[in-house]
C-alpha positions in Angstrom: 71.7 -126.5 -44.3 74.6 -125.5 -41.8 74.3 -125.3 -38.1 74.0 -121.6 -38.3 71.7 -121.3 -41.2 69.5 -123.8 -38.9 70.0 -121.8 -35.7 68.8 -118.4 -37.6 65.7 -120.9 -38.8 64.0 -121.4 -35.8 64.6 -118.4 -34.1 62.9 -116.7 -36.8 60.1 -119.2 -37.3 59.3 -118.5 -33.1 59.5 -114.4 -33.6 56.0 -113.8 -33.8 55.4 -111.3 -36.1 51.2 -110.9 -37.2 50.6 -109.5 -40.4 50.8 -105.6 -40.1 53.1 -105.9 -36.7 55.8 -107.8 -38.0 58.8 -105.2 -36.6 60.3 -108.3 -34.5 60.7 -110.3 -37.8 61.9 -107.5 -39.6 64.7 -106.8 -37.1 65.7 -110.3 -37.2 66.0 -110.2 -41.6 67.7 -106.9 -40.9 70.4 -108.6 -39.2 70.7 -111.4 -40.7 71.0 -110.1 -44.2 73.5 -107.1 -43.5 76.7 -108.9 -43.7 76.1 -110.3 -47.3 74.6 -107.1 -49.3 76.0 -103.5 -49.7 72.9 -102.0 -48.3 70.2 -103.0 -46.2 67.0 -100.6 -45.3 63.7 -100.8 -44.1 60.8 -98.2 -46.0 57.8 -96.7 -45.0 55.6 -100.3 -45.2 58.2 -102.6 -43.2 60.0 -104.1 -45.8 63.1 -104.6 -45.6 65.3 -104.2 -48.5 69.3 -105.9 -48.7 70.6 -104.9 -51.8 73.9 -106.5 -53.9 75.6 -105.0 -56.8 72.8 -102.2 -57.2 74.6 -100.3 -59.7 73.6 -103.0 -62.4 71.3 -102.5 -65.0 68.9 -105.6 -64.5 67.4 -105.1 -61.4 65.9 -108.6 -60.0 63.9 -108.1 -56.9 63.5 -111.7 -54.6 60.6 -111.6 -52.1 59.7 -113.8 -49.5 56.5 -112.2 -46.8 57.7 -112.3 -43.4 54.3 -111.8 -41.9 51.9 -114.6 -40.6 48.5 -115.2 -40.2 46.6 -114.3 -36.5 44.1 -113.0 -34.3 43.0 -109.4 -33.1 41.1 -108.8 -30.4 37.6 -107.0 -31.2 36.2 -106.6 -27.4 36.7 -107.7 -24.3 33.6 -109.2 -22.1 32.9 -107.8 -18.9 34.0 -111.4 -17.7 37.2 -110.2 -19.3 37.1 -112.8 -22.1 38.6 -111.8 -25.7 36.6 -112.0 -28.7 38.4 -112.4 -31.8 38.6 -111.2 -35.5 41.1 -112.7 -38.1 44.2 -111.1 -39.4 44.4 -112.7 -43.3 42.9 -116.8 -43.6 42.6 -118.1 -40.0 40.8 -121.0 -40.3 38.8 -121.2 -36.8 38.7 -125.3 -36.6 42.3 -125.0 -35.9 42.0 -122.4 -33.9 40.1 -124.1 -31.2 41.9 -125.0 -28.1 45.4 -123.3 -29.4 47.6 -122.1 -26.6 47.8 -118.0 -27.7 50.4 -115.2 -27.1 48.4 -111.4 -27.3 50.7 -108.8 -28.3 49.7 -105.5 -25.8 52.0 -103.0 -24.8 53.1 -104.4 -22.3 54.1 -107.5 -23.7 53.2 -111.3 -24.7 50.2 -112.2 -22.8 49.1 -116.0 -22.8 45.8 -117.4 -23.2 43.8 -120.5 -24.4 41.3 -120.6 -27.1 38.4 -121.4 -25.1 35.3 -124.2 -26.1 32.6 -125.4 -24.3 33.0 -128.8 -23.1 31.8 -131.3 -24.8 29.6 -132.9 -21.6 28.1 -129.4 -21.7 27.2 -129.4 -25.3 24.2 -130.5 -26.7 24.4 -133.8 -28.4 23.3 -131.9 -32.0 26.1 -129.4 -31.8 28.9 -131.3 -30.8 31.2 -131.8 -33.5 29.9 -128.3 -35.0 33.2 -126.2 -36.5 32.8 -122.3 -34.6 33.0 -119.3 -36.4 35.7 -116.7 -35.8 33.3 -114.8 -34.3 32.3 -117.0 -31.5 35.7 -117.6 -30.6 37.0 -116.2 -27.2 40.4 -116.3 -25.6 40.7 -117.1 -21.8 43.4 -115.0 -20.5 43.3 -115.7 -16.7 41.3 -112.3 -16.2 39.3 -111.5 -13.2 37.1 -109.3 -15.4 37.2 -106.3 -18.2 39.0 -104.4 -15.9 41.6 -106.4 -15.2 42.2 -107.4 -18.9 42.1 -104.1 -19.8 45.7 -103.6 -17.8 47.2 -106.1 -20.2 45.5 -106.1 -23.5 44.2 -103.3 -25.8 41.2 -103.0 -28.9 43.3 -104.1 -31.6 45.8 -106.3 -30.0 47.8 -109.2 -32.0 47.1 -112.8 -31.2 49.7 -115.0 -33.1 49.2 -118.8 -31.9 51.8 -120.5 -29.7 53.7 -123.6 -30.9 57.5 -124.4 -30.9 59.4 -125.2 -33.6 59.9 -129.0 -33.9 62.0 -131.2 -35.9 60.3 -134.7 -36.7 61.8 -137.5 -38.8 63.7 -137.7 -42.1 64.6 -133.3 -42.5 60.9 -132.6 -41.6 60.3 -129.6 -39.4 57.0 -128.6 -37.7 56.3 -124.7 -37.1 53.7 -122.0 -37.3 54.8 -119.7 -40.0 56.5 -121.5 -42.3 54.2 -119.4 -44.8 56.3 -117.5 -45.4 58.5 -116.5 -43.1 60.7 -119.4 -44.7 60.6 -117.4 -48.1 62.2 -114.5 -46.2 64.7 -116.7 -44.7 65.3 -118.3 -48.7 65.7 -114.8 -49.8 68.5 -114.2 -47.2 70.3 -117.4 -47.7 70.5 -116.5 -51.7 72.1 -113.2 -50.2 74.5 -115.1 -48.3 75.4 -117.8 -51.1 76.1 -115.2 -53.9 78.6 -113.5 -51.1 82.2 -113.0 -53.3 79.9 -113.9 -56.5 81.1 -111.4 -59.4 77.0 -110.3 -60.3 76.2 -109.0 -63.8 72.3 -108.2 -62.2 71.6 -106.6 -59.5 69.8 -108.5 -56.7 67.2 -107.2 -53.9 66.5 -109.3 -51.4 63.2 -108.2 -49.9 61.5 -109.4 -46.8 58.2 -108.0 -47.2 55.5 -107.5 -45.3 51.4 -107.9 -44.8 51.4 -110.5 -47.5 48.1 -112.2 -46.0 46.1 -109.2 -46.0 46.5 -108.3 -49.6 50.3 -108.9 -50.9 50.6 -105.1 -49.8 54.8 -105.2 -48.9 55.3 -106.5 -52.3 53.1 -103.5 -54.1 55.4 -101.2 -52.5 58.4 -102.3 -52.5 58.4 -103.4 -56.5 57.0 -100.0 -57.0 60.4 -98.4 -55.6 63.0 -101.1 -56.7 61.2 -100.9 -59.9 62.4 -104.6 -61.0 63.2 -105.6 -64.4 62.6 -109.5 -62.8 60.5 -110.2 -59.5 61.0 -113.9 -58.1 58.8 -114.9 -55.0 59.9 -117.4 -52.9 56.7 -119.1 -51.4 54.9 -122.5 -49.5 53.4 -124.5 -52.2 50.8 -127.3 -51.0 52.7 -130.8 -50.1 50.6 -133.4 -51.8 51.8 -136.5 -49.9 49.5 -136.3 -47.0 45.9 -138.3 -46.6 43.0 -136.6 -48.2 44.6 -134.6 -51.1 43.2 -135.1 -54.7 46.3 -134.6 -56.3 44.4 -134.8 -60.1 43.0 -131.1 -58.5 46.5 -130.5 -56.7 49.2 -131.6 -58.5 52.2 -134.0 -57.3 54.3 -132.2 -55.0 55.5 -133.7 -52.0 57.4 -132.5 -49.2 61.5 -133.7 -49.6 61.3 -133.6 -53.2 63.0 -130.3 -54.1 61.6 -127.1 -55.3 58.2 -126.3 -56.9 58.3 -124.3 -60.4 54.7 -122.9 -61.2 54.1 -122.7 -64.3 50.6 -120.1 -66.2 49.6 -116.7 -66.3 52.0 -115.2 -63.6 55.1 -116.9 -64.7 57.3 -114.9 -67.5 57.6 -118.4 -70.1 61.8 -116.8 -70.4 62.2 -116.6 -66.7 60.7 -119.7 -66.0 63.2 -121.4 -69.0 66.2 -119.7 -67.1 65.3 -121.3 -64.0 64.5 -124.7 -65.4 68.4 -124.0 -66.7 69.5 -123.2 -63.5 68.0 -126.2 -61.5 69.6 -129.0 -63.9 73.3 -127.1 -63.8 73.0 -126.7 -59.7 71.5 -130.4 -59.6 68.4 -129.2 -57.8 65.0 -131.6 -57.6 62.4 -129.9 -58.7 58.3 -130.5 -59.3 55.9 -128.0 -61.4 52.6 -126.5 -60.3 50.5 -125.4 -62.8 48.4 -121.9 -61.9 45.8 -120.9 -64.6 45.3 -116.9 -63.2 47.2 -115.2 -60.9 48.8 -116.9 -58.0 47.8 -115.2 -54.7 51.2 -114.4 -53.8 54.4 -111.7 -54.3 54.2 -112.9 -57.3 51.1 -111.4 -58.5 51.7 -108.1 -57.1 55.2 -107.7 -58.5 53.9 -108.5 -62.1 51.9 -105.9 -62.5 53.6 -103.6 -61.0 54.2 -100.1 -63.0 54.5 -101.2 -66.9 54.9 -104.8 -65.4 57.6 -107.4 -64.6 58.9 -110.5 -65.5 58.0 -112.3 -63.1 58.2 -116.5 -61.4 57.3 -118.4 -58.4 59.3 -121.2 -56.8 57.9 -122.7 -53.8 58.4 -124.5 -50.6 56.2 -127.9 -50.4 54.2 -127.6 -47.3 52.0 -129.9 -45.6 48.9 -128.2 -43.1 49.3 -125.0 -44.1 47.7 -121.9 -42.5 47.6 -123.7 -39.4 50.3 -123.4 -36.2 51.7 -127.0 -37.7 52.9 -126.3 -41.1 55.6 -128.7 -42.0 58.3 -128.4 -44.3 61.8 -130.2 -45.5 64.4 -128.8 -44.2 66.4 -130.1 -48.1 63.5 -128.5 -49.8 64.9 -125.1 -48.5 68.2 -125.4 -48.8 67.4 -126.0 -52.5 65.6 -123.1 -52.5 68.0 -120.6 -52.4 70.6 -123.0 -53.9 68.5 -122.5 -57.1 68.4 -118.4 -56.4 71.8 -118.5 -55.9 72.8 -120.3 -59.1 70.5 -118.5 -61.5 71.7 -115.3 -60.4 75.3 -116.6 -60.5 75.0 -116.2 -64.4 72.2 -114.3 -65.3 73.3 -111.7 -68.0 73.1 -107.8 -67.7 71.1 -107.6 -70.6 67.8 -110.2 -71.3 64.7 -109.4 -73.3 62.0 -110.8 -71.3 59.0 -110.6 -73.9 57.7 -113.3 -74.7 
């Protein structure tokens, strides 16, 4: 990955951008993506849409969400404490005693996760994971009044944590699900730039993935996609406490997850398979029985249906403010986009 391509990264990853407010994101993939397509727009939803060669028949739609998982506030004490809901999987163990940023329109505001200490607790409940609703954020407020200048019903809470590089091309951030796959889906933009496409390609950076893979159900419905490719986090299997005869055997640095079941088009899947070996791209499989949670899902069975695949990212911790990814694993990433686009005919019969 280049110096700039790493630059973009992590001021992406630290845009926060909760699931259903993700406009800061989406300005960023605006940006970034309008130099390398021949149109770039944002609809109705959020996403945002970079299309290349869109007079071609094939339509192939690439998705990667852009929003992340977070908190909203549901009331504020007459102390002035905030009491929390979830916005998509939050799980609250990790959620304890994270340094917060609230989202009110005024600006960030930050606060702690708050716990009772633990010479305070009862011996029985220490140790005891909290629910989301007995969470509360401590924001510095003298009382509901004077939270109530700074933070609103409703409010976005995204967790605070920098973006970190550890050893051997690891990164540590919040979001790397998925904000990563909307980066993936740019860099494919960029490293088809000056390719002479038979398909036409639509990089989409879509939107409230974690509440219901709702971007994706919209956008597909308009770009009406012959092929829909989602580029996702897939779980890193090289970390303490993973069953990997449940899991799989995917570890972070060793290339690019290919799922393989119900969701995945068997032709599509064959074509990428293709494409990894001529780009000289690592790769791992992931089998998936049913549908796969993600883009994925949503842009199969969109209208009459489409073929549809699911590459991954492998990521260690996720849905918590320390996912960690490989910065190679990427790169590869789009480098496989790139290359199966690069030769993909205007004409393929998808049926199985």
């Amino acid at each position: 990955m280049d110096k700039a391509a790493l630059a973009f990264l992590e001021t992406l990853m630290t845009t926060p951008s909760p699931s259903g407010f993700e406009q800061p994101a989406q300005k960023l993939m605006r940006e970034r993506m309008k130099p390398f397509a021949d149109s770039v727009r944002t609809d109705v939803h959020g996403n945002v849409i970079a299309a290349l060669n869109p007079n071609a028949p094939l339509r192939v739609m690439l998705a990667g969400h852009v929003d992340e998982i977070g908190l909203m506030v549901k009331n504020i004490t007459d102390g002035g404490y905030l009491y929390v809901a979830a916005i998509g999987g939050v799980d609250p163990v990790v959620a304890v005693a994270q340094r917060v940023t609230i989202h009110g329109s005024k600006g960030g505001v930050p606060g702690v996760v708050g716990r009772v200490a633990i010479h305070l607790t009862d011996q029985e409940e220490r140790g005891k994971p909290m629910k989301i609703h007995q969470l509360w954020i401590d924001i510095g407020a003298k009382d509901k009044k004077d939270a109530q200048k700074v933070v609103r019903i409703g409010d976005p809470i995204t967790f605070d944590a920098p973006f970190t590089r550890l050893r051997n091309n690891l990164v540590a951030a919040r979001a790397f699900d998925d904000r990563m796959g909307s980066f993936i889906v740019a860099e494919t933009l960029r490293k088809l730039k000056g390719t002479k496409l038979k398909v036409a390609v639509y990089s989409v950076s879509t939107v409230q993935e974690e509440v219901g893979l709702r971007g994706a159900r919209t956008s597909a419905y308009g770009i009406d996609p012959h092929v829909g490719i989602a580029a996702e986090v897939g779980h890193a299997t090289d970390t303490p406490g993973i069953d990997k005869n449940r899991v799989g055997d995917t570890p972070c640095n060793s290339g690019v997850i290919i799922t393989r079941g119900a969701n995945i088009n068997p032709k599509l899947q064959g074509m990428l398979l293709d494409a990894a070996k001529r780009s000289k791209v690592k790769i791992t499989h992931e089998g998936a029985p049913g549908g796969t949670g993600t883009d994925a899902n949503a842009m199969q069975i969109t209208r009459a249906g489409v073929a549809a695949a699911l590459i991954a990212v492998p990521c260690r911790y996720m849905h918590s403010p320390c996912e960690v990814v490989s910065l190679k694993d990427i790169d590869a990433a789009s480098t496989l986009l790139a290359a199966l686009l690069a030769r993909m005919p205007a004409k393929v019969d998808f049926t199985p």
